[in-house]
N, C-alpha and C positions, 0 to 999 in steps of 0.2 A: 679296908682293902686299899691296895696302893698301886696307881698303875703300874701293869708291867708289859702290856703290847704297844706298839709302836702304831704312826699311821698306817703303813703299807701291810701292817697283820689286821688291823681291825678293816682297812677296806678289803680284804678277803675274805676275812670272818664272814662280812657284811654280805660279801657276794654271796659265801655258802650258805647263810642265811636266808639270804631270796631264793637262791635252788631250792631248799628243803622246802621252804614254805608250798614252792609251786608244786615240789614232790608228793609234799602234804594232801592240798586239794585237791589234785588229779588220780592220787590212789583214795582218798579218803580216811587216810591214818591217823591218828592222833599222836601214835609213837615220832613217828618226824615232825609233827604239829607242835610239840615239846620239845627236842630237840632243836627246830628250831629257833623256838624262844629261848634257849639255852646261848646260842650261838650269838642271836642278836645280842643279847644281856653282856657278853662278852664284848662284841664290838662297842656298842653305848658306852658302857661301864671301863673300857681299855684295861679287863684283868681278865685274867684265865686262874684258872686254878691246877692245872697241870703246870703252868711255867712258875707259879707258885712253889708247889710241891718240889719239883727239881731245881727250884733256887733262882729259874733264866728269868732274864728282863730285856726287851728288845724295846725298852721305851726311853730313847735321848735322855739322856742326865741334866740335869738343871742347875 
């Protein structure tokens, strides 16, 4: 897996990840419970798999 989100996508990811989570616990869901750890794994990990798929990379060249 090769990065391809930037910092200012994975602290967003990041953020929607703490939503979800708190979304999680306050309804009781497991579907956003996974989803969110979808989400985080993405920020941690600096890949997505949609910008994969269509090719984009928003992560500074080296």
């Amino acid at each position: 897996m090769k990065k391809n989100i930037g910092t200012p996508g994975r602290l967003l990811r990041l953020a929607i990840a703490i939503g979800l989570l708190g979304l999680a616990y306050w309804r009781g869901s497991w579907i956003l419970l996974l989803a969110s750890a979808f989400v985080f794994f993405e920020a941690f990990a600096s890949w997505c798999l949609f910008y994969q798929i269509i090719g984009k990379n928003s992560c500074p060249r080296k």
